[in-house]
C-alpha positions in Angstrom: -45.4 81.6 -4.9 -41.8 80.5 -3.6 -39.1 82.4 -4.6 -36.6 80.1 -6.3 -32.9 80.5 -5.8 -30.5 78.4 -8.0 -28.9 77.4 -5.3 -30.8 77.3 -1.7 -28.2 76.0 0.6 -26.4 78.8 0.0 -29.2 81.4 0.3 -27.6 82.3 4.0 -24.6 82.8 3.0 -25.9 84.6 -0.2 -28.1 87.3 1.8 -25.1 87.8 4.4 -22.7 88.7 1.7 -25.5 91.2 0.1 -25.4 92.6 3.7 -22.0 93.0 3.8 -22.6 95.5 0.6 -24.9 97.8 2.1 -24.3 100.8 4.5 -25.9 100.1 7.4 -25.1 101.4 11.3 -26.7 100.6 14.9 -29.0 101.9 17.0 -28.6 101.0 20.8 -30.8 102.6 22.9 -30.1 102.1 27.0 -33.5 103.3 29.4 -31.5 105.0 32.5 -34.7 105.7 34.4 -38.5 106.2 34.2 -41.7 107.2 35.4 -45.1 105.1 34.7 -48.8 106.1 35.3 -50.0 103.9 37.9 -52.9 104.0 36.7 -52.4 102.6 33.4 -48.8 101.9 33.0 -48.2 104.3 30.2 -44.8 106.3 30.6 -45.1 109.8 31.9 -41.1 110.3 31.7 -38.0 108.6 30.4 -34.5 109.1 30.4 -32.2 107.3 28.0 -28.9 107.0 26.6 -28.3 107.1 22.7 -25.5 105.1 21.0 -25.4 105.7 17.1 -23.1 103.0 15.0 -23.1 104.7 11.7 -21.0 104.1 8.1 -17.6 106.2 7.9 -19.4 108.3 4.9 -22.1 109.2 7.2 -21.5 112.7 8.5 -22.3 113.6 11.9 -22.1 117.0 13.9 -18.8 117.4 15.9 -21.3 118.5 18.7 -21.7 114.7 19.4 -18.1 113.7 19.4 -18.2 111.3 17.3 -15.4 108.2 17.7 -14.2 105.3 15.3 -15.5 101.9 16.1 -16.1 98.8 14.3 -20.0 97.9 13.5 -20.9 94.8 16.0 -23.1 93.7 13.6 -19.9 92.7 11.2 -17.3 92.3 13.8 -16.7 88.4 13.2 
C-alpha cells in the first residue's frame, strides 16, 4: 500500500517543514585513538571525543560547560 499525499511534489518540502517542528539535537562522535585485537579485529580500547547539539529547553549539567550554537542540521 502507497501512502497517498495530496500533493507529492511537495512531500520534501512537506517532511522538511515537519522537521523543522520537532526538537531534535546532534550527536558527533570523533574516535581520538584505539586499540584492536589482532586477532580478530574487535576493539579492546577506545578513546573519543563527545559533541552534544541539543534544543535550548534541554537542560544539561553545568559540569559540561555547555555553550550556544546553532543546530548544523538547520543552519541554511
Amino acid at each position: 500500500m502507497a501512502l497517498q499525499r495530496p500533493h507529492p511534489d511537495k512531500a520534501d518540502d512537506e517532511y522538511i517543514g515537519a522537521l523543522k517542528t520537532l526538537a531534535v539535537g546532534q550527536l558527533k562522535v570523533t574516535v581520538l585513538a584505539y586499540d584492536a585485537d589482532p586477532v580478530n579485529g574487535s576493539i579492546r580500547r577506545i578513546k573519543f571525543q563527545a559533541e552534544f547539539t541539543t534544543p535550548g529547553s534541554f537542560e544539561l549539567d553545568l559540569a559540561l560547560k555547555p555553550k550556544p550554537a546553532v543546530c548544523p542540521i538547520f543552519s541554511d
